[in-house]
N, CA, C and O atoms as a DFTB+ gen file, in Angstrom:
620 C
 N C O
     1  1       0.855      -1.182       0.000
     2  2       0.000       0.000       0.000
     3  2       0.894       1.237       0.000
     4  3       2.001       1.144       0.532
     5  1       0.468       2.502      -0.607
     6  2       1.120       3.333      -0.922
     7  2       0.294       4.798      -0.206
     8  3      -0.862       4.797       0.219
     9  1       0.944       5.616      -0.216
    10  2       0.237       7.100       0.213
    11  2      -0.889       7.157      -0.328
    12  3      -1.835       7.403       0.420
    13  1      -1.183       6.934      -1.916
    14  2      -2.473       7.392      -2.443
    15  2      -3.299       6.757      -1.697
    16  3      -4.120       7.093      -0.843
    17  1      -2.808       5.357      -2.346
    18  2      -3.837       4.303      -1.543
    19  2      -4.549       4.225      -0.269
    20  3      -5.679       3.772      -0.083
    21  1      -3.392       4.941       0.950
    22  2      -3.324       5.164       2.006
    23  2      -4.189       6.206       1.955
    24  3      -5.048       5.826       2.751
    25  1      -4.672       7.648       1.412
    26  2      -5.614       8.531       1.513
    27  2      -6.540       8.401       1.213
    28  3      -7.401       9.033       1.825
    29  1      -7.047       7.326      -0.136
    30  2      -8.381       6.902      -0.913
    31  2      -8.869       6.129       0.638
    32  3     -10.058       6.253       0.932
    33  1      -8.229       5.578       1.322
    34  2      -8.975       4.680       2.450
    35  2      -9.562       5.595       3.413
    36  3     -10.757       5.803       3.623
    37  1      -8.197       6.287       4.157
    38  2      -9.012       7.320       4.905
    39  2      -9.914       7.888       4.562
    40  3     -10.642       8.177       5.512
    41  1     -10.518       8.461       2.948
    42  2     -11.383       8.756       2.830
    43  2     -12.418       8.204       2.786
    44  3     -13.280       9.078       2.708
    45  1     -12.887       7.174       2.791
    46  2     -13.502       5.793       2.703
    47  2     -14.161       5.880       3.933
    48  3     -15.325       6.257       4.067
    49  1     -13.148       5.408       5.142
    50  2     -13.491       5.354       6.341
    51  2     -14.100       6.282       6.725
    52  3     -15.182       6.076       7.275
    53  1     -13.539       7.798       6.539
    54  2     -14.258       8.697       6.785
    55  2     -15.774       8.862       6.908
    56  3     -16.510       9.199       7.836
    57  1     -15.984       8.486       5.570
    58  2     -17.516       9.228       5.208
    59  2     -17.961       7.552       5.819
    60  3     -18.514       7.649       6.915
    61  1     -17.864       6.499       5.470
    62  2     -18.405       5.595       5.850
    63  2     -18.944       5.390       7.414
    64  3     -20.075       4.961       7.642
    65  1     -18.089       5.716       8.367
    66  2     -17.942       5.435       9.497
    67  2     -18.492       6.614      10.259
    68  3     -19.150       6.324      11.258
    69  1     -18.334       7.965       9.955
    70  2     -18.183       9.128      10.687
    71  2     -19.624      10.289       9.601
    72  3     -20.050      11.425       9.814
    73  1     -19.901       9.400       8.643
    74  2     -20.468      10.688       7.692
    75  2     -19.667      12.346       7.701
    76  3     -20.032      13.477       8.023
    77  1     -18.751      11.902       7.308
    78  2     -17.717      13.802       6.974
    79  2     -16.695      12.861       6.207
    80  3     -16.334      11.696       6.374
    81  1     -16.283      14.167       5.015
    82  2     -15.645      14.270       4.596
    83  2     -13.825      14.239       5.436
    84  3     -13.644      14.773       6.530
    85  1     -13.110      13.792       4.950
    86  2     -11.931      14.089       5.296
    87  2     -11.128      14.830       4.350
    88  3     -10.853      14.201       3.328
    89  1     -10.595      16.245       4.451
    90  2     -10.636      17.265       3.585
    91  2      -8.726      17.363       3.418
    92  3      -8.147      17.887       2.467
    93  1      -8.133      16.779       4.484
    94  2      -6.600      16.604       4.647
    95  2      -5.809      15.947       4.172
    96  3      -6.284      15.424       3.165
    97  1      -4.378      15.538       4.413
    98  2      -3.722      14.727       3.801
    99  2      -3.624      13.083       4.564
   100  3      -4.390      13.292       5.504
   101  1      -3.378      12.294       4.658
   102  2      -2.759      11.219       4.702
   103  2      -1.714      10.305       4.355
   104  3      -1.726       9.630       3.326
   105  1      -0.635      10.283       5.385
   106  2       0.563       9.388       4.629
   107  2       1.285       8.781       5.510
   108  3       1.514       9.117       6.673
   109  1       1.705       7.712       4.823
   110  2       2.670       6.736       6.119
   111  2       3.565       7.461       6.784
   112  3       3.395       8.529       6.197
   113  1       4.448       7.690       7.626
   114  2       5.542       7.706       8.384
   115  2       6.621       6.945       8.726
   116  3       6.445       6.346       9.786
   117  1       7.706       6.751       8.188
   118  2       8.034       5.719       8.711
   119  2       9.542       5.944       9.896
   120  3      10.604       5.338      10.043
   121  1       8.942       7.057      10.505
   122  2      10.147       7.337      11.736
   123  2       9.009       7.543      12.909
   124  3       9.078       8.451      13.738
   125  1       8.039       6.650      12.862
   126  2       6.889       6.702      13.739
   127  2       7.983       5.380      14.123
   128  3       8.830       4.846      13.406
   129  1       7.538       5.065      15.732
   130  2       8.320       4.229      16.261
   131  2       6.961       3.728      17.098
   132  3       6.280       2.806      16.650
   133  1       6.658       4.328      18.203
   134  2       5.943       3.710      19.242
   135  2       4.402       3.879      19.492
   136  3       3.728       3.607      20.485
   137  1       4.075       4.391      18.333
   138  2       2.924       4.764      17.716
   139  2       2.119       4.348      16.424
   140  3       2.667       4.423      15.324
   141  1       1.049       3.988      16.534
   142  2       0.709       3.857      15.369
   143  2       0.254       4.504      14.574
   144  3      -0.027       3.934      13.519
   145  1       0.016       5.728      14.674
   146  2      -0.432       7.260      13.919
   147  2      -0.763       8.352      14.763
   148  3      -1.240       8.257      15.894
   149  1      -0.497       9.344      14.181
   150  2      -0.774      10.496      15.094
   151  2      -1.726      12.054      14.464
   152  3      -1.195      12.501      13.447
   153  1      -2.648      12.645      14.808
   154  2      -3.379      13.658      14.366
   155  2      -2.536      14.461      14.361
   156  3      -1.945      14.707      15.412
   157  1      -2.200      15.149      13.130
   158  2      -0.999      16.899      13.771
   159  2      -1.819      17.528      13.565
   160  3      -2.388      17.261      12.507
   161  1      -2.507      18.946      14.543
   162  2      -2.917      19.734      14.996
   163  2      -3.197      21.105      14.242
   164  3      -4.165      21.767      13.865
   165  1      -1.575      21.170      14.232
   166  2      -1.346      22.249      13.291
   167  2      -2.204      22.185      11.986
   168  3      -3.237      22.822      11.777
   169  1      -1.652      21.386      11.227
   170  2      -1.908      21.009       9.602
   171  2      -3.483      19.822       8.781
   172  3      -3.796      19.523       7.629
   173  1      -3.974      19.546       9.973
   174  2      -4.971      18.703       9.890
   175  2      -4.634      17.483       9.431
   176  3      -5.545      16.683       9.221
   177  1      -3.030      17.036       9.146
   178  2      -3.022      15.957       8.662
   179  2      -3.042      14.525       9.546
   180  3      -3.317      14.625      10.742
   181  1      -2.787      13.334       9.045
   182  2      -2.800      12.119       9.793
   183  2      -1.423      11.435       9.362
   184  3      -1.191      11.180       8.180
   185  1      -0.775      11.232      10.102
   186  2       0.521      10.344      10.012
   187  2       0.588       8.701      10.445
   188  3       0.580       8.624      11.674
   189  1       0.642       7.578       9.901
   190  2       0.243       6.439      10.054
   191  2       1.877       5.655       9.836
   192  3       2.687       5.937       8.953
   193  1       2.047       4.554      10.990
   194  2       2.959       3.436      10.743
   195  2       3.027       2.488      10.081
   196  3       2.536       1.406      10.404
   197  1       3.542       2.670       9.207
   198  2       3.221       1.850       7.942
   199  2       3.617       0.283       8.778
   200  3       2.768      -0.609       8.738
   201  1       5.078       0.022       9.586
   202  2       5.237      -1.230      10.209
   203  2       3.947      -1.912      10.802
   204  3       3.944      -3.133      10.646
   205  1       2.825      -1.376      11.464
   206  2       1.686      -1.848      11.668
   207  2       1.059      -2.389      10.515
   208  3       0.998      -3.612      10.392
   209  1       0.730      -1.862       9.918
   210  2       0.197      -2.692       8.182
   211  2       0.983      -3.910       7.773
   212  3       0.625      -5.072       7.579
   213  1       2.242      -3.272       7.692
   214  2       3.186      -4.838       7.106
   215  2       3.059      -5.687       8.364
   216  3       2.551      -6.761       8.041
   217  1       3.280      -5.642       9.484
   218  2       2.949      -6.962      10.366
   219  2       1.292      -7.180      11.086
   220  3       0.809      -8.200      11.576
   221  1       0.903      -6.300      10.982
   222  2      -0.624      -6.617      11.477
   223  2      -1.655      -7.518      10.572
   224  3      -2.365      -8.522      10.633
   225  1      -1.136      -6.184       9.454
   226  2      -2.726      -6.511       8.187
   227  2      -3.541      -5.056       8.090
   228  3      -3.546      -3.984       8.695
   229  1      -4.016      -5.484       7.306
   230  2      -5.535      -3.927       6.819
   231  2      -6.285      -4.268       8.043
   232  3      -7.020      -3.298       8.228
   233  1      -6.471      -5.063       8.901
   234  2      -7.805      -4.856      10.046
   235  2      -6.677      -4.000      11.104
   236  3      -7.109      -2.881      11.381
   237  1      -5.821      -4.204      11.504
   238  2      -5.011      -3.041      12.328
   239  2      -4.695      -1.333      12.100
   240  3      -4.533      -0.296      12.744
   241  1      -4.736      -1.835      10.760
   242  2      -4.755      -0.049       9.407
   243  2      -5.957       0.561      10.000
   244  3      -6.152       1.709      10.400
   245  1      -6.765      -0.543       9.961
   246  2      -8.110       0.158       9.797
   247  2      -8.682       0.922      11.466
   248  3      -9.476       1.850      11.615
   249  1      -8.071       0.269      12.344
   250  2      -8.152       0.756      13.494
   251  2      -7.843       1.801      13.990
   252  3      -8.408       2.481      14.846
   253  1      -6.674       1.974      13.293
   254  2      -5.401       2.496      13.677
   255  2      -6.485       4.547      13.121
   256  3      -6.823       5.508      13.812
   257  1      -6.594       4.254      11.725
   258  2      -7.408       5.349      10.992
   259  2      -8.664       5.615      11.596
   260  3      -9.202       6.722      11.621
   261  1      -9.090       4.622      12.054
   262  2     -10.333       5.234      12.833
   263  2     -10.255       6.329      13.786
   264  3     -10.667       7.488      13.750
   265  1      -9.532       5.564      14.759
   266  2      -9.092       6.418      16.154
   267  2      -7.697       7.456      15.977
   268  3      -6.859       7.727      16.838
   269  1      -7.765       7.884      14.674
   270  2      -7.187       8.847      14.277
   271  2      -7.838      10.102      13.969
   272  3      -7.606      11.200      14.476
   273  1      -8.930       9.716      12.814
   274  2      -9.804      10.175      12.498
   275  2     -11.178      10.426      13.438
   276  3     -12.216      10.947      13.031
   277  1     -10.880       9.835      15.034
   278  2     -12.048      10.222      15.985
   279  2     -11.079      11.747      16.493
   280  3     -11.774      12.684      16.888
   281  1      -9.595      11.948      16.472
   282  2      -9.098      13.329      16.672
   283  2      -9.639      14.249      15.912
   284  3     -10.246      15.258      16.271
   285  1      -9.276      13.675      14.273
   286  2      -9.696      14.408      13.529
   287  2     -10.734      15.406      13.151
   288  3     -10.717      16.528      12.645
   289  1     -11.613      14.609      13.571
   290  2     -13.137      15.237      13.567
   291  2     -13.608      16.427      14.445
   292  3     -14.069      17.543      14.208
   293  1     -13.278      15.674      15.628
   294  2     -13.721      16.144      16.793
   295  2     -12.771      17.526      16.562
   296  3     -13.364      18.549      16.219
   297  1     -11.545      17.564      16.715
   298  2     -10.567      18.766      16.425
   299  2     -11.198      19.231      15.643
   300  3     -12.054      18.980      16.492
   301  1     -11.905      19.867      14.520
   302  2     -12.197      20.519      13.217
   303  2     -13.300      21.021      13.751
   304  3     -13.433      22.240      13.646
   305  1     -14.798      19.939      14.732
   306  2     -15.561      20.716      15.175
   307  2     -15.932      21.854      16.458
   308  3     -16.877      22.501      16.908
   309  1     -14.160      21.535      16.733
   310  2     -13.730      22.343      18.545
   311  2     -14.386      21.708      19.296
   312  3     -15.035      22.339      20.130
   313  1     -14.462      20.266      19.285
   314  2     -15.221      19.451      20.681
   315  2     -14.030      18.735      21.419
   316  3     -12.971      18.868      20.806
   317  1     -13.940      18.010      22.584
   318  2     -12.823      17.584      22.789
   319  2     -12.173      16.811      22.434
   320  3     -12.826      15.790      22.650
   321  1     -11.000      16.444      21.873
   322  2     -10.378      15.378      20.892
   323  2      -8.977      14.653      21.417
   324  3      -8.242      13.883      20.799
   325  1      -8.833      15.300      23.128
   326  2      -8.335      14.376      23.645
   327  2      -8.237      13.263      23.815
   328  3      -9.159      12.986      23.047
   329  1      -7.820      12.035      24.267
   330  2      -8.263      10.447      24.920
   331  2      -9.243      10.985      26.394
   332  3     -10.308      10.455      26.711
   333  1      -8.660      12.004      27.062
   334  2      -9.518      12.132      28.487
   335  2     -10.748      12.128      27.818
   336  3     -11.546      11.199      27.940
   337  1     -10.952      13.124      27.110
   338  2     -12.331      13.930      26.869
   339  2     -13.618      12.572      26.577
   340  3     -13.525      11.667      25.748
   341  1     -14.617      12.789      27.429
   342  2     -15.487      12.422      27.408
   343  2     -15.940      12.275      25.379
   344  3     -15.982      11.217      24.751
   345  1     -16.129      13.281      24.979
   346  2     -16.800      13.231      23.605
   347  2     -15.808      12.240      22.887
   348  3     -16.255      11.254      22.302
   349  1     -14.568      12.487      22.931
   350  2     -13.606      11.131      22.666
   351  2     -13.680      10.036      22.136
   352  3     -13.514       9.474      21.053
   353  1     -14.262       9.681      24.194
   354  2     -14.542       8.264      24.702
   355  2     -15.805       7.658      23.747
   356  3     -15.967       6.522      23.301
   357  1     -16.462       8.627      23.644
   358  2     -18.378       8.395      23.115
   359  2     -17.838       8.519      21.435
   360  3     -18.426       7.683      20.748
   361  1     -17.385       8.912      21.067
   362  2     -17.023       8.825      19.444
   363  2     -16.438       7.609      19.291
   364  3     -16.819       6.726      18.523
   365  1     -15.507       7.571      20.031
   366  2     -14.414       6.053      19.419
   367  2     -15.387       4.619      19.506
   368  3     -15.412       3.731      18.654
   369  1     -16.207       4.666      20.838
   370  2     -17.016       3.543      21.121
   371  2     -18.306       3.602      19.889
   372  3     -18.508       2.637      19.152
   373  1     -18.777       4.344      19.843
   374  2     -19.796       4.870      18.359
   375  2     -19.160       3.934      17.320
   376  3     -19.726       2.922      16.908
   377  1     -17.592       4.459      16.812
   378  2     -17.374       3.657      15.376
   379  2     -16.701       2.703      15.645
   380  3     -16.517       1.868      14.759
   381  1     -16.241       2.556      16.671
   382  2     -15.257       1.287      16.829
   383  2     -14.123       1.142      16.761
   384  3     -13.387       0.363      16.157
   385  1     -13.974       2.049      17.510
   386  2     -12.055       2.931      17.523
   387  2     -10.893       2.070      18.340
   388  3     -10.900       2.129      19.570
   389  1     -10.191       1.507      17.858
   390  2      -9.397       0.950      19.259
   391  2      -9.134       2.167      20.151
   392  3      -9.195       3.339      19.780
   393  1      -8.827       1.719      21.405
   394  2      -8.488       2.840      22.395
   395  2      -6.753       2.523      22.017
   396  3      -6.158       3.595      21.916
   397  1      -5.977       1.490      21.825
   398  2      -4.568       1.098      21.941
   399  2      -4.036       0.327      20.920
   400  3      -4.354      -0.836      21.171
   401  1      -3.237       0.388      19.656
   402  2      -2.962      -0.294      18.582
   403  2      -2.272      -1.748      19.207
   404  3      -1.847      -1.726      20.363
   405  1      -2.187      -2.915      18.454
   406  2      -1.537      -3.684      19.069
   407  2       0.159      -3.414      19.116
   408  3       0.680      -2.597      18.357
   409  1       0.794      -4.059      19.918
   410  2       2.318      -3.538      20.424
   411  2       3.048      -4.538      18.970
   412  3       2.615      -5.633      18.610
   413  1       4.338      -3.714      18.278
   414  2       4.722      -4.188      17.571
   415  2       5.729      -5.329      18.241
   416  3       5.727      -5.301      19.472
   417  1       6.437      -6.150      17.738
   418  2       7.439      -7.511      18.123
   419  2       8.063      -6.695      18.457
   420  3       8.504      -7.047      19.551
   421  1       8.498      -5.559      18.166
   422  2      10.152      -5.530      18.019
   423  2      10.594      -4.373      19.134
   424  3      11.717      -3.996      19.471
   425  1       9.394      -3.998      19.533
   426  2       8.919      -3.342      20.528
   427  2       9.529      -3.643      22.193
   428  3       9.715      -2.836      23.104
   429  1       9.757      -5.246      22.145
   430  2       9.906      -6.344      23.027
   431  2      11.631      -5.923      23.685
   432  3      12.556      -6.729      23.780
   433  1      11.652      -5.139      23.888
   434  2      13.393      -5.407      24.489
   435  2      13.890      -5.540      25.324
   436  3      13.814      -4.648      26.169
   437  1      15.027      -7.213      25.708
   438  2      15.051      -7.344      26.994
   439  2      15.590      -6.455      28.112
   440  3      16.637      -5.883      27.808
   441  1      15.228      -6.264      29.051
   442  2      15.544      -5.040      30.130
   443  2      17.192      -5.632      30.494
   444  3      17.551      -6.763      30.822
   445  1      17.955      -4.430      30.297
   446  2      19.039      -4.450      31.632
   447  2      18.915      -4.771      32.594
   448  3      17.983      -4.409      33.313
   449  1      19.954      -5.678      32.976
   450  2      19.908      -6.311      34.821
   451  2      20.167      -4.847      35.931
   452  3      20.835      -3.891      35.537
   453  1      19.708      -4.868      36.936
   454  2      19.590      -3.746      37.510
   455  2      21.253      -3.926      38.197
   456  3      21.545      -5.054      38.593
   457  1      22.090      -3.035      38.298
   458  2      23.515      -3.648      38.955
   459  2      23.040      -2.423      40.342
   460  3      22.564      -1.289      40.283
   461  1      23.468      -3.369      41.596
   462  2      22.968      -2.464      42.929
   463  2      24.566      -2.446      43.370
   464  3      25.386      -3.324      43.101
   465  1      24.774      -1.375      44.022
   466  2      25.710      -0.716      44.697
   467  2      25.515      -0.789      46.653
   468  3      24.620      -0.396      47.401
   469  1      26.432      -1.274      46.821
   470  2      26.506      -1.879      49.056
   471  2      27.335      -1.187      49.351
   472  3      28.448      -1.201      48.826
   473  1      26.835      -0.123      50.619
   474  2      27.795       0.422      51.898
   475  2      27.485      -0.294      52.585
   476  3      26.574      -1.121      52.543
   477  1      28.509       0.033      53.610
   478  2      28.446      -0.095      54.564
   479  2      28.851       0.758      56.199
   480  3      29.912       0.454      56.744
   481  1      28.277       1.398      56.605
   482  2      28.970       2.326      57.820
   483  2      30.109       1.323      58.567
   484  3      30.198       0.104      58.713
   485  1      30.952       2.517      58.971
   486  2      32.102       1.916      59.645
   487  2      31.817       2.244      61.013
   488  3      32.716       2.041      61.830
   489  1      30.955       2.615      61.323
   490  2      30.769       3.015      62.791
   491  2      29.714       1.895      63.477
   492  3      29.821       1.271      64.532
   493  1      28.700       1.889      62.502
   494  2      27.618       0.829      63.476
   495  2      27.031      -0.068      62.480
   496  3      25.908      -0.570      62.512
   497  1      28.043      -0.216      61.491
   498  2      27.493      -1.741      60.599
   499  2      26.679      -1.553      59.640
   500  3      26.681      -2.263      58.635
   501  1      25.678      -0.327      59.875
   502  2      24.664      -0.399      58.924
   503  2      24.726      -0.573      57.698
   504  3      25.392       0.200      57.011
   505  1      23.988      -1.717      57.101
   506  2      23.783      -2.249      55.670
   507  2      23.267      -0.761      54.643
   508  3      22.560       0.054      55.236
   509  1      23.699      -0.398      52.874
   510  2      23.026       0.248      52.145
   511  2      22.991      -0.364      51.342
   512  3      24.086      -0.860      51.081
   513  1      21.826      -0.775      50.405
   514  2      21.618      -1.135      49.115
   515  2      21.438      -0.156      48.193
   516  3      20.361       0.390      48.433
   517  1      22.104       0.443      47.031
   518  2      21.011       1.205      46.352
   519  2      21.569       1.178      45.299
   520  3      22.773       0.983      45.132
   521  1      20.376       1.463      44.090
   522  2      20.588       1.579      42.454
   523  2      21.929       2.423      42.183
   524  3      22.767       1.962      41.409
   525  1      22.087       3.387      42.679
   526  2      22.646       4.709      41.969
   527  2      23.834       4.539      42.827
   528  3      23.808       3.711      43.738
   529  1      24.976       5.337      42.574
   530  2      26.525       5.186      43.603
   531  2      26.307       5.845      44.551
   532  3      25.168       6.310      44.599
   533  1      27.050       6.107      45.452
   534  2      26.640       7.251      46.559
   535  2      28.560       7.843      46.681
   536  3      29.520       7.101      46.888
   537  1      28.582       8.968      46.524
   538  2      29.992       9.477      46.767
   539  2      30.443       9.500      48.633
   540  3      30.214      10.290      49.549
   541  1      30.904       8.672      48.562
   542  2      31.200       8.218      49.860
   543  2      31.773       9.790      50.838
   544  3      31.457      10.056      51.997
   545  1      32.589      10.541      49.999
   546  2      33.411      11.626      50.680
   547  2      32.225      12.638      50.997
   548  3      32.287      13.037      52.160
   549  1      31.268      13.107      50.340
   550  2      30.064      13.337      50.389
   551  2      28.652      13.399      51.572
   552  3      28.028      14.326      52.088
   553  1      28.601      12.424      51.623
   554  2      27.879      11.541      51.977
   555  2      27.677      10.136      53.760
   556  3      28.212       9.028      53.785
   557  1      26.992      10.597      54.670
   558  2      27.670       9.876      55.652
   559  2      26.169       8.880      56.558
   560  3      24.950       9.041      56.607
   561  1      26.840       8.188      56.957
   562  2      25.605       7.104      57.394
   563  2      24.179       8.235      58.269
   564  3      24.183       9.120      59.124
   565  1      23.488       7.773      57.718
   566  2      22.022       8.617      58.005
   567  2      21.976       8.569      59.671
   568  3      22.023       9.571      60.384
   569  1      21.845       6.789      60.281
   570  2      21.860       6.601      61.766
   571  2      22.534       7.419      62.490
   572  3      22.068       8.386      63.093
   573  1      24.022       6.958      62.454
   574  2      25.252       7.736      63.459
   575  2      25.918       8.667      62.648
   576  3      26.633       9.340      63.392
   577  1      26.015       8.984      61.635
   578  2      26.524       9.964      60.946
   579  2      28.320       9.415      60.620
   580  3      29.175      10.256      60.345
   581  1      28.552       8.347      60.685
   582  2      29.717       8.047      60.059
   583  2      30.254       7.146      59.182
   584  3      29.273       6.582      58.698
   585  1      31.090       6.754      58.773
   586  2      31.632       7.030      57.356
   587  2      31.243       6.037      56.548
   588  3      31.217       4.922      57.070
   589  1      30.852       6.146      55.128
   590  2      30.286       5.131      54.247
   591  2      31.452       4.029      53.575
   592  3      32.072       4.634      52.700
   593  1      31.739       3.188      53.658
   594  2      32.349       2.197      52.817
   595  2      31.829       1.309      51.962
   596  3      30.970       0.474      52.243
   597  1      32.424       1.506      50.743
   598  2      31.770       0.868      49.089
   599  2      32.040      -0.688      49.604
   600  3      33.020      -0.679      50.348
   601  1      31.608      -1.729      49.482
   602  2      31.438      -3.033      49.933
   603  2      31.132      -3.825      48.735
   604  3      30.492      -3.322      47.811
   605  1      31.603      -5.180      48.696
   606  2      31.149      -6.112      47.569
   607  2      29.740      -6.642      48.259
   608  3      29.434      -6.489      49.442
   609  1      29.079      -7.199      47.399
   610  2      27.837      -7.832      47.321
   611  2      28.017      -8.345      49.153
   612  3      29.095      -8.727      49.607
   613  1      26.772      -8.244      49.963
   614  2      27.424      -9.292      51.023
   615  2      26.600     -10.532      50.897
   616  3      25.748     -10.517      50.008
   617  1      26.710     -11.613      51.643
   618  2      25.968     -12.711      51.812
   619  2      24.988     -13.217      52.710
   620  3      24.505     -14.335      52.532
């Protein structure tokens, strides 16, 4: 599918689904990443992920344009065209808008292991665990107020 193609639909959907015209542009994106299309504001246009089409299918396209085109509308008639906004909520459920595109694969990335950092006070033992370093020279035991030592893992 191509841009034209891609606008002959939106227009389609448009009038089909919504009765209005869609008077703007339409075209893939393809530096859309975590999104599957977005209303721009400014320009009335619709920007769509084309990667959703190639791994979904036309029934994800088609979702995707709906609840694009529930901004669309609503923006043009100054009603609210937020996700909060009530009129939104009642438009998208009307045509059958997803509220959330499905998540692409590639989307999936395994998390970094969290690496934790151990003091230890030299005055009264007290154990620290924490994410982030702590500058020891800085920095002094919260309890007794003395001195932090960087420690290996303990057991």
């Amino acid at each position: 599918m191509n841009n034209e193609q891609l606008q002959i639909l939106v227009e389609k959907i448009s009038l089909d689904f919504f009765n209005l015209p869609f008077l703007h542009q339409a075209i893939f994106n393809n530096r859309l990443r975590t999104t599957g299309g977005r209303y721009l504001l400014k320009s009335g246009n619709i920007e769509i992920n084309k990667k959703y089409y190639e791994i979904h299918g036309e029934s994800e396209l088609i979702g995707i344009i709906k609840h694009e085109l529930c901004h669309y509308h609503l923006h043009q008639r100054g009603r609210g065209y937020q996700h909060k906004d009530k009129d939104f909520k009642q438009l998208a459920t009307e045509v059958g808008a997803p509220r959330f595109c499905t998540p692409l694969p590639s989307e999936h990335r395994p998390t970094k292991p969290i690496t934790l950092h151990y003091y230890q006070c030299a005055s009264c033992r007290l154990l620290y665990r924490r994410k982030r370093r702590v500058d020891t020279k800085r920095f002094v035991c919260g309890k007794c107020g003395g001195k932090l030592i960087k420690i290996a893992r303990p057991r």
